[in-house]
MMTF fields as JSON, N, C-alpha, C and O atoms, coordinates in Angstrom:
{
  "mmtfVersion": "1.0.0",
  "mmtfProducer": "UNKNOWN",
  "numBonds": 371,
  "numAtoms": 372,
  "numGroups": 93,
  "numChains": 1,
  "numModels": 1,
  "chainsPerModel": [1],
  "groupsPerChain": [93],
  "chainIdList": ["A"],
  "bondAtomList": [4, 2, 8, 6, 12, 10, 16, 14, 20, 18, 24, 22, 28, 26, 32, 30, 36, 34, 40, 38, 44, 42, 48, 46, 52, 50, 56, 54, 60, 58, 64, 62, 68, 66, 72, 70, 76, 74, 80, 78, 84, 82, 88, 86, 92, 90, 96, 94, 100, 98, 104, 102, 108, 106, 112, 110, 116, 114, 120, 118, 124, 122, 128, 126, 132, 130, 136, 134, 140, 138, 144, 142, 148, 146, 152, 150, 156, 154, 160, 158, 164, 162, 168, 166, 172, 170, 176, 174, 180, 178, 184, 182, 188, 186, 192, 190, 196, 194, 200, 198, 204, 202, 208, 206, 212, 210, 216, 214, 220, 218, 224, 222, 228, 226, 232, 230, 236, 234, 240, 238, 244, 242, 248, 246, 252, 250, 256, 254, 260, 258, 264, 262, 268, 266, 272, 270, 276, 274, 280, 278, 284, 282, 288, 286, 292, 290, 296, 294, 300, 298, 304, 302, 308, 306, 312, 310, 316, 314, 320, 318, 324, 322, 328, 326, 332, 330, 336, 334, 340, 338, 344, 342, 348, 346, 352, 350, 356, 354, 360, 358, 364, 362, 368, 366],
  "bondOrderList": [1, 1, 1, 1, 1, 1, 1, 1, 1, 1, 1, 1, 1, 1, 1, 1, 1, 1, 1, 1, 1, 1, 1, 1, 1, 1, 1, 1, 1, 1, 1, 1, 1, 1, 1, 1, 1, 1, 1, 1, 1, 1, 1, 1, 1, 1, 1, 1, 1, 1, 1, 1, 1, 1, 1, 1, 1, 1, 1, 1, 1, 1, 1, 1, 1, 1, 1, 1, 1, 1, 1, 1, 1, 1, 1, 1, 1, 1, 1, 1, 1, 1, 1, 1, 1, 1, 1, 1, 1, 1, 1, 1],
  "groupList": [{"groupName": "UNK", "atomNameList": ["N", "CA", "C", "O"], "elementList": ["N", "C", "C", "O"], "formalChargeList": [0, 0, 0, 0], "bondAtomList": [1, 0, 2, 1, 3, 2], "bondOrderList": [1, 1, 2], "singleLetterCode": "X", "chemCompType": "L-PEPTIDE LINKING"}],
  "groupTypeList": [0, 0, 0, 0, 0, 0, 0, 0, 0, 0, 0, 0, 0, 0, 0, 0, 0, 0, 0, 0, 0, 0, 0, 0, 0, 0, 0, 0, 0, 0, 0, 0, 0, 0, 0, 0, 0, 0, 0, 0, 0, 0, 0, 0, 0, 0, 0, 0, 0, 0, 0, 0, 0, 0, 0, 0, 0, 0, 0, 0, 0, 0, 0, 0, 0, 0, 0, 0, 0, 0, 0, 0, 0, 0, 0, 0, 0, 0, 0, 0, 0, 0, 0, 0, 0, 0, 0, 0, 0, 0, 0, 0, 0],
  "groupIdList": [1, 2, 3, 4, 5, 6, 7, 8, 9, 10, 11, 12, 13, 14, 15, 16, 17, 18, 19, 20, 21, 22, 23, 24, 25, 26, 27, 28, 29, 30, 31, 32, 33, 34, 35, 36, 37, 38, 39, 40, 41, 42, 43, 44, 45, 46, 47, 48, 49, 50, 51, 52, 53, 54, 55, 56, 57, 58, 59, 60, 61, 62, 63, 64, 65, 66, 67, 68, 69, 70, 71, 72, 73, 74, 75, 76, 77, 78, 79, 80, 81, 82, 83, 84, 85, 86, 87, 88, 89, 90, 91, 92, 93],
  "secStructList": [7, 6, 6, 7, 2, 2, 2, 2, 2, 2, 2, 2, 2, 2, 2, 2, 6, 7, 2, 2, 2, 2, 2, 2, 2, 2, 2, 2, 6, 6, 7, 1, 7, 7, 7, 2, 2, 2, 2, 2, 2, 2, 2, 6, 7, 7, 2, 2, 2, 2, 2, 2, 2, 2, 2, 2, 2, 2, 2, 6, 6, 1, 3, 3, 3, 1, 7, 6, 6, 7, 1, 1, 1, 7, 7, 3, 3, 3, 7, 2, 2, 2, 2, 2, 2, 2, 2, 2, 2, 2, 2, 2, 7],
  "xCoordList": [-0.768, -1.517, -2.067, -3.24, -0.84, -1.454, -2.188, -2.179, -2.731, -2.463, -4.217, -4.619, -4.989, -6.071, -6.635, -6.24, -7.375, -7.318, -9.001, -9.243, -9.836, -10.801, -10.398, -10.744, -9.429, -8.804, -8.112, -7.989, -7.301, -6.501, -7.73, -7.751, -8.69, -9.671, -9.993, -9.715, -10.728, -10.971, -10.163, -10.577, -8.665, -8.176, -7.651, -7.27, -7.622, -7.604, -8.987, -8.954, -10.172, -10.814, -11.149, -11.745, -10.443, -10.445, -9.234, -9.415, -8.115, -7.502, -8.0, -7.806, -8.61, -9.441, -10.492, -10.958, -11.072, -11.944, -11.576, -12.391, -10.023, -9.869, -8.226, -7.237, -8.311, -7.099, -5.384, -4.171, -6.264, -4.835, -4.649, -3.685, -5.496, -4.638, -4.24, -3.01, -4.726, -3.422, -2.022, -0.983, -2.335, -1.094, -0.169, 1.042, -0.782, 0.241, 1.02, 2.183, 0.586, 1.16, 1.891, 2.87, 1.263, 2.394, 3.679, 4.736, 3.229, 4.591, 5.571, 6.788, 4.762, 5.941, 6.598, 7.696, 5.933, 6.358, 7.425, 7.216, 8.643, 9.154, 10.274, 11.066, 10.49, 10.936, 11.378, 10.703, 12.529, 12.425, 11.586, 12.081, 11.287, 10.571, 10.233, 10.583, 9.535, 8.858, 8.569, 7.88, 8.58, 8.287, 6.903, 6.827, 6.021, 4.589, 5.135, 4.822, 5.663, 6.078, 6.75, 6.937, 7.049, 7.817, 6.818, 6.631, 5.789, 4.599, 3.833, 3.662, 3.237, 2.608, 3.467, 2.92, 4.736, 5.089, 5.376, 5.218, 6.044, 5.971, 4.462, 4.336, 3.759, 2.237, 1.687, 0.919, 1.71, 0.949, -0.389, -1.479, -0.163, -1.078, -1.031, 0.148, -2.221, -1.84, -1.493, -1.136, -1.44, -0.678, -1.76, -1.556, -2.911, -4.033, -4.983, -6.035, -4.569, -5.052, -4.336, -4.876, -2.527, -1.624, -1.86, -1.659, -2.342, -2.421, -3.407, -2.966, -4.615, -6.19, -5.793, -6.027, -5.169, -4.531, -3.795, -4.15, -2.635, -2.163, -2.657, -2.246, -4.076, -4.344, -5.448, -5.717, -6.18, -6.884, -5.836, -6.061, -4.738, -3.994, -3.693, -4.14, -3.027, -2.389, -3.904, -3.673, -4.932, -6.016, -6.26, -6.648, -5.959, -6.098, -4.818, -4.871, -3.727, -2.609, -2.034, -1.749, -1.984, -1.387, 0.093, 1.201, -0.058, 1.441, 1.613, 0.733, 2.586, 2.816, 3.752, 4.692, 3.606, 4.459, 6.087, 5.96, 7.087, 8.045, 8.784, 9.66, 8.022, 8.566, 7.27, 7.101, 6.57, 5.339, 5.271, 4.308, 6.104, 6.32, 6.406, 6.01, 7.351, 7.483, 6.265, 5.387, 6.718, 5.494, 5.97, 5.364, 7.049, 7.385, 8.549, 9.39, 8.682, 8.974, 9.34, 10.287, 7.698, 7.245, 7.582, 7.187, 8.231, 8.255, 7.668, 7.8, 7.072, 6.174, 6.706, 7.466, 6.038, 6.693, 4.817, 3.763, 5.588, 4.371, 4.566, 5.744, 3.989, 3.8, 3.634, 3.407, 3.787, 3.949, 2.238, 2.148, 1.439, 0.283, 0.517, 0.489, 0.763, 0.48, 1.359, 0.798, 2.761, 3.142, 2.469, 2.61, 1.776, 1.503, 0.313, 0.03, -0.366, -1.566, -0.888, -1.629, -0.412, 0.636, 1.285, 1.788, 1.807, 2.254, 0.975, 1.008, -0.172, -1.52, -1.963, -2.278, -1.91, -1.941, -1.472, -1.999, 0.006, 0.45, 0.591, 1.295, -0.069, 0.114, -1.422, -1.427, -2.575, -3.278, -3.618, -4.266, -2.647, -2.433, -1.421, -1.245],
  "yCoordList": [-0.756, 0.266, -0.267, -0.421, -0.532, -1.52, -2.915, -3.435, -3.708, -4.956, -4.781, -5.791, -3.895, -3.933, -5.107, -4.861, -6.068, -6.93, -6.464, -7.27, -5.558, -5.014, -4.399, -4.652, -3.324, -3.003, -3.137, -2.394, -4.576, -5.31, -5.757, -5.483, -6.516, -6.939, -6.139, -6.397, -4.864, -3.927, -3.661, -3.61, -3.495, -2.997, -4.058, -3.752, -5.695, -6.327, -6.756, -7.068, -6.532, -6.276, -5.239, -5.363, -4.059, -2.696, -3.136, -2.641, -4.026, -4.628, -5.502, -5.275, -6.445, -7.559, -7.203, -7.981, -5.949, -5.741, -4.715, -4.48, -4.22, -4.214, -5.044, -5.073, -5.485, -5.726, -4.778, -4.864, -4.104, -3.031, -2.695, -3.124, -1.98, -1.831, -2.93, -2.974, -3.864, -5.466, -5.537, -5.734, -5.278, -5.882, -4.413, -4.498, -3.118, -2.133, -2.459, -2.795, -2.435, -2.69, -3.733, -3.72, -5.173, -6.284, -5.94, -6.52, -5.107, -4.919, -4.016, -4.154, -2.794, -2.175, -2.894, -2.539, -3.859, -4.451, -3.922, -2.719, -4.36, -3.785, -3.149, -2.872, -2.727, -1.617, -0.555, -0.169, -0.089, 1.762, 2.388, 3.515, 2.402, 3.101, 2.1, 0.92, 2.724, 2.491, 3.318, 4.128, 3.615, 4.873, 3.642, 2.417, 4.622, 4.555, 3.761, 2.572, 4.15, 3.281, 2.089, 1.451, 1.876, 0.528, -0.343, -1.366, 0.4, -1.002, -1.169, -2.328, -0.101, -0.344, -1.582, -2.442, -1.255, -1.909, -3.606, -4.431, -3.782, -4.979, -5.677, -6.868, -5.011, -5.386, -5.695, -6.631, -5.275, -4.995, -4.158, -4.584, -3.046, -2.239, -1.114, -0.839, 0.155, 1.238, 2.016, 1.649, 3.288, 4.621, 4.786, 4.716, 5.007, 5.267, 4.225, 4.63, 3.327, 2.041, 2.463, 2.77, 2.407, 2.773, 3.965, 3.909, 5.021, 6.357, 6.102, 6.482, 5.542, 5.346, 4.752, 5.211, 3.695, 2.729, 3.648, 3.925, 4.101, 4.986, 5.666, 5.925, 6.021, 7.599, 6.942, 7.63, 5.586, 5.046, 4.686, 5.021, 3.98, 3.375, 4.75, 4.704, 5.79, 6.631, 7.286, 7.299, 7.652, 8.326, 7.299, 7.588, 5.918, 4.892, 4.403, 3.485, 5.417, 5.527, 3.764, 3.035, 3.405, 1.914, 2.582, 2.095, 3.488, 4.078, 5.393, 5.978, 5.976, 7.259, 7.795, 7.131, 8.867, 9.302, 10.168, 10.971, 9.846, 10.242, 11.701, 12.349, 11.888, 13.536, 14.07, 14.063, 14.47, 14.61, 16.363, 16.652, 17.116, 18.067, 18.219, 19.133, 16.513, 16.456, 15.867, 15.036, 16.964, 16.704, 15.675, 15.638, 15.008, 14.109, 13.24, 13.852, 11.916, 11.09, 10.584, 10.344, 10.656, 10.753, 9.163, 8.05, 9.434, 7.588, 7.451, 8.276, 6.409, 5.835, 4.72, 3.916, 4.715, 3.185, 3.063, 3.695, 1.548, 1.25, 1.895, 1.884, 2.245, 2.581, 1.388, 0.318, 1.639, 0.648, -0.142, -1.345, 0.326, 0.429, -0.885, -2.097, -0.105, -1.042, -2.69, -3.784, -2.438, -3.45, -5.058, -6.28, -4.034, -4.999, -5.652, -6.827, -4.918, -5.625, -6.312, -7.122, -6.32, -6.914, -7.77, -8.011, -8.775, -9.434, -10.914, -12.129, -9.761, -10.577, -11.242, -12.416, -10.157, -10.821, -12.217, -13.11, -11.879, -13.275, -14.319, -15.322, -14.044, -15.33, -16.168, -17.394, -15.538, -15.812, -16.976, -17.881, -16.035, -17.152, -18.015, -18.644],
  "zCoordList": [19.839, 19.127, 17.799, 17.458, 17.085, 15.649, 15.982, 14.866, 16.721, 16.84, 17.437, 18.014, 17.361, 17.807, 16.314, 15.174, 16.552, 15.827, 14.875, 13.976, 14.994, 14.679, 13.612, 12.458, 14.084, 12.839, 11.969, 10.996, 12.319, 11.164, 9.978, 8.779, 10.769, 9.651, 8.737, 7.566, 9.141, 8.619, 7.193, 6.035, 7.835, 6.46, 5.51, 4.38, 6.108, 5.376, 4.052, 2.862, 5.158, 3.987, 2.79, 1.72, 3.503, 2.747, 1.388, 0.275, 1.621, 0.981, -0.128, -1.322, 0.329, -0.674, -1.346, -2.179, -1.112, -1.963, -3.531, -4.423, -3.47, -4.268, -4.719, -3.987, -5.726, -6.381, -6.402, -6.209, -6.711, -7.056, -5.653, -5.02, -5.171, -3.104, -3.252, -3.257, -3.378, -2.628, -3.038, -2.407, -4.524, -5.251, -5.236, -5.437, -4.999, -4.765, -3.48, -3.703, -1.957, -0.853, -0.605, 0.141, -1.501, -1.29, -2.489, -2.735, -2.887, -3.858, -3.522, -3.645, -2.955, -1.814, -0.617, -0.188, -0.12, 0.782, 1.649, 1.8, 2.382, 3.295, 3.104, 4.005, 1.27, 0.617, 1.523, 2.478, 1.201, 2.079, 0.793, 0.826, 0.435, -1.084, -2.423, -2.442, -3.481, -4.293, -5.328, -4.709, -6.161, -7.084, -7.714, -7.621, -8.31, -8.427, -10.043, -10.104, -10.911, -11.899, -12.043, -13.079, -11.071, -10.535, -10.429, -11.087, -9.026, -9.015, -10.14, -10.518, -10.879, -12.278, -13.568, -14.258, -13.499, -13.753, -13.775, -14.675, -11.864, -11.582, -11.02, -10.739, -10.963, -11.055, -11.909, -11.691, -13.005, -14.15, -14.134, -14.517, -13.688, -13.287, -13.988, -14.212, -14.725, -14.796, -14.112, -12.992, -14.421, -14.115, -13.055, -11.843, -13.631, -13.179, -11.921, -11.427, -11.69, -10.889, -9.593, -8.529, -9.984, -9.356, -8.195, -6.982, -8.995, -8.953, -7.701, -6.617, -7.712, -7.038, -5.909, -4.791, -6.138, -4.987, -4.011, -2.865, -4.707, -3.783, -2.757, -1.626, -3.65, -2.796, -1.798, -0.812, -1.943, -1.009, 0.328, 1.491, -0.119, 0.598, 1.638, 2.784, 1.241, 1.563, 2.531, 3.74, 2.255, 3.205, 4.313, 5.445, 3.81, 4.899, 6.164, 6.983, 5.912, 6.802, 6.662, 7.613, 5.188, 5.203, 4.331, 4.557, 3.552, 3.127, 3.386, 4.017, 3.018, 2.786, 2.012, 1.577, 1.804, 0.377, 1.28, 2.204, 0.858, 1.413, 1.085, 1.659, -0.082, -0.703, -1.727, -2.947, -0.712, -0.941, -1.722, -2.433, -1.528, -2.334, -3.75, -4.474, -4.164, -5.199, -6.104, -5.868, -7.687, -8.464, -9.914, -10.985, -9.594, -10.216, -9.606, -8.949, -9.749, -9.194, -7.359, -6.61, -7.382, -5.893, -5.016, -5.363, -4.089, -3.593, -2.174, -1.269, -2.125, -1.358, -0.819, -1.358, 0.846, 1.559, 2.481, 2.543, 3.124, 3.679, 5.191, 5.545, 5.789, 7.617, 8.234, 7.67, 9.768, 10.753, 10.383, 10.629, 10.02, 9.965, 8.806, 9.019, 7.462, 6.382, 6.743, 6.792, 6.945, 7.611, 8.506, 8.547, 9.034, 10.214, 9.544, 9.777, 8.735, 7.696, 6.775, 6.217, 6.604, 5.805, 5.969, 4.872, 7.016, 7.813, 7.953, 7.756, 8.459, 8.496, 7.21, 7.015, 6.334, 5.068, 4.408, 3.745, 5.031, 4.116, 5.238, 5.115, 6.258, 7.455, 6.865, 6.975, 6.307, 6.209, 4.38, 3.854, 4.233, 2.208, 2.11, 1.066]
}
């Protein structure tokens, strides 16, 4: 299902074209979670970069938010999806 290779590209380039998607998802990496201040942090990213990334990543079914109710300290992991782009990713650097 994941492994259609059309759509790996795809989101690898949906990846490379920006910075912050990259460096958010390889920083969640194969984490059970992530809190959004963590990657800003170990990224060096803002709140706000963070924030964008997320929400691209997240409409693009590469993460998802795990307590999505909550309106403060929300945590996020990657899906089978982001994973597997992810995998591609670093086979490729």
């Amino acid at each position: 299902m994941y492994n259609d290779e059309h759509n790996l590209w795809k989101m690898i380039g949906f990846l490379e074209a920006s910075p912050s998607r990259k460096k958010t998802i390889i920083c969640i990496g194969e984490e059970d979670y992530k809190k959004p201040s963590e990657i800003g942090r170990e990224m060096k990213l803002t709140s706000s970069q963070v924030s964008n990334a997320l929400k691209d990543l997240k409409e693009e079914k590469l993460v998802k938010c795990l307590n999505e109710d909550a309106s403060k300290g929300r945590l996020y992991a990657n899906t089978e999806l982001g994973l597997e782009v992810l995998k591609r990713l670093k086979q490729d650097h």
